[in-house]
C-alpha positions as CSV (number, residue, x, y, z in Angstrom):
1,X,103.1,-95.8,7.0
2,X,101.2,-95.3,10.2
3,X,102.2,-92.5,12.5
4,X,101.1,-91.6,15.3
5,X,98.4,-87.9,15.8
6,X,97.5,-87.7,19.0
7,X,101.2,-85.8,20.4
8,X,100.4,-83.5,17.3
9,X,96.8,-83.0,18.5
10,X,98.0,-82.0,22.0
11,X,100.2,-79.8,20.5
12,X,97.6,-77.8,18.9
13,X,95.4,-77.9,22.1
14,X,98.5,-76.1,24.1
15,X,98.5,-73.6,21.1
16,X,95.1,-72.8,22.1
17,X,95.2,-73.1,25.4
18,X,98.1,-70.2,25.3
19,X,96.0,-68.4,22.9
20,X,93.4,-68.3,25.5
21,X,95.8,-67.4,27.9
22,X,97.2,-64.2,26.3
23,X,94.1,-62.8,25.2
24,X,91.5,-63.3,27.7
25,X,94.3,-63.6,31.2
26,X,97.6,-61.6,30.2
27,X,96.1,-58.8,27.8
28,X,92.5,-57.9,29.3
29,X,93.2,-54.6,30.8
30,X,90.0,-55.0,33.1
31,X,91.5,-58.6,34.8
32,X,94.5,-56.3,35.1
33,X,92.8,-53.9,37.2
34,X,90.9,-56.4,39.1
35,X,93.9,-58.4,40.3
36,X,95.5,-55.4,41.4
37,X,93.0,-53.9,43.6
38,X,93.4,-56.7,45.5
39,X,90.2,-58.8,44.6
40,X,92.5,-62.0,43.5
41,X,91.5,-65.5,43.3
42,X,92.7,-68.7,40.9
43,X,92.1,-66.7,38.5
44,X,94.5,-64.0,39.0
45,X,97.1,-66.7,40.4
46,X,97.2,-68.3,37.2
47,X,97.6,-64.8,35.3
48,X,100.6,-63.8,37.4
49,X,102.0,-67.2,37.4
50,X,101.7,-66.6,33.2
51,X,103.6,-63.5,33.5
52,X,106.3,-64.7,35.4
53,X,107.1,-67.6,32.9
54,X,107.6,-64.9,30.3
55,X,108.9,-62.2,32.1
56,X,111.6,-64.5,33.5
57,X,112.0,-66.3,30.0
58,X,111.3,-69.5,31.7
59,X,109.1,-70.9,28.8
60,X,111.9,-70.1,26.3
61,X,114.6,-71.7,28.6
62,X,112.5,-74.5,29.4
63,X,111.6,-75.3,25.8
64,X,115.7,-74.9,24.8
65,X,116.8,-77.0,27.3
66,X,114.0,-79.7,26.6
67,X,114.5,-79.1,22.6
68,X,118.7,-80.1,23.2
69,X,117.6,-83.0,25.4
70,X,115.4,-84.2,22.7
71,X,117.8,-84.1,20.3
72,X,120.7,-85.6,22.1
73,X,118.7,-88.7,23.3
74,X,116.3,-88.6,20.4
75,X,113.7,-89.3,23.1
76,X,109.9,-89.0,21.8
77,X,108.9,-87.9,24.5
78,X,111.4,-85.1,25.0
79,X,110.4,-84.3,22.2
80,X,107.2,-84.4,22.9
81,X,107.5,-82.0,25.8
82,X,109.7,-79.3,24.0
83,X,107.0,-79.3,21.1
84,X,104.6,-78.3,23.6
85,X,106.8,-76.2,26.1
86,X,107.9,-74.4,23.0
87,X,104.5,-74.0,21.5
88,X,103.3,-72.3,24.3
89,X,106.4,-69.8,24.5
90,X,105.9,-68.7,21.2
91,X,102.3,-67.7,21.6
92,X,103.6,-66.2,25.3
93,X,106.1,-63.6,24.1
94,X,109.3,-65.6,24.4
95,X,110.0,-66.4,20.3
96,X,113.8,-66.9,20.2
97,X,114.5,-69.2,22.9
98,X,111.0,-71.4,22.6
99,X,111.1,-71.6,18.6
100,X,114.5,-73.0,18.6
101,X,113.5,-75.5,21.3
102,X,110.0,-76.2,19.4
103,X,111.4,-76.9,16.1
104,X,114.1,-79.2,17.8
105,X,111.7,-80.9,19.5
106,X,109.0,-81.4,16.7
107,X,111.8,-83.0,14.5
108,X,112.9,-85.1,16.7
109,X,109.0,-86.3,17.1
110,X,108.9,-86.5,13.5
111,X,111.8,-88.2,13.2
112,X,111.8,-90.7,16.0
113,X,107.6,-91.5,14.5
114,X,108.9,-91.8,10.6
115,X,111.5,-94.7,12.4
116,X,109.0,-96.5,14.0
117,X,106.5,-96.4,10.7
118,X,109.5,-98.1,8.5
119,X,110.0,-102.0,8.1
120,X,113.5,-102.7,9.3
121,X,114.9,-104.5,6.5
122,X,113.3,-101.8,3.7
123,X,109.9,-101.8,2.2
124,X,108.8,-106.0,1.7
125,X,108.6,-104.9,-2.2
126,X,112.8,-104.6,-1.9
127,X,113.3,-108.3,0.3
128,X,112.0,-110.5,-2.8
């Protein structure tokens, strides 16, 4: 069976990309300060651009919706996205919409890469 590890790679590299995120943008109490007196930058963009997706629940949203669509078109790449949409909200503080929409999304991934491992008529051993 062959299957494919490079969406499962990516997956882990968003899981620590967002655990890069929380702890050295979202919770460093110095950055905080910084980017409220007023001395900004990309950096401080890309914090408050972090908050909002969680303070808005857009991650967990996001990953739901994509996790559904996944699942009703049993597209790999839906389910690509929702695995990493999903991963990322549940390192970012939105857990119960992003894990449903992660887990929906990974099995669909797994499913839809299982499928395209498998011989179409059964394993050769069963055709003679």
């Amino acid at each position: 069976m062959k299957s494919n590890i490079f969406p499962w790679l990516l997956i882990l590299a968003v899981l620590g990309f967002s655990l890069w995120a929380r702890y050295s943008l979202v919770e460093r109490n110095e950055l905080a300060f910084f980017c409220e007196g007023g001395g900004g930058g990309w950096l401080c963009s890309l914090r408050w651009l972090i908050v909002q997706s969680f303070n808005t629940y857009g991650l967990g949203y996001f990953g739901l919706f994509l996790g559904v669509l996944a699942t009703i078109t049993r597209s790999q790449g839906v389910g690509f996205m929702a695995g990493m949409v999903g991963m990322a909200g549940l390192v970012l503080y939105t857990w119960d919409y992003s894990a449903l929409g992660f887990l929906l999304g990974v099995l669909v991934l797994a499913r839809a890469q299982l499928e395209n491992g498998r011989h179409p008529y059964g394993s050769p051993q069963e055709q003679a």
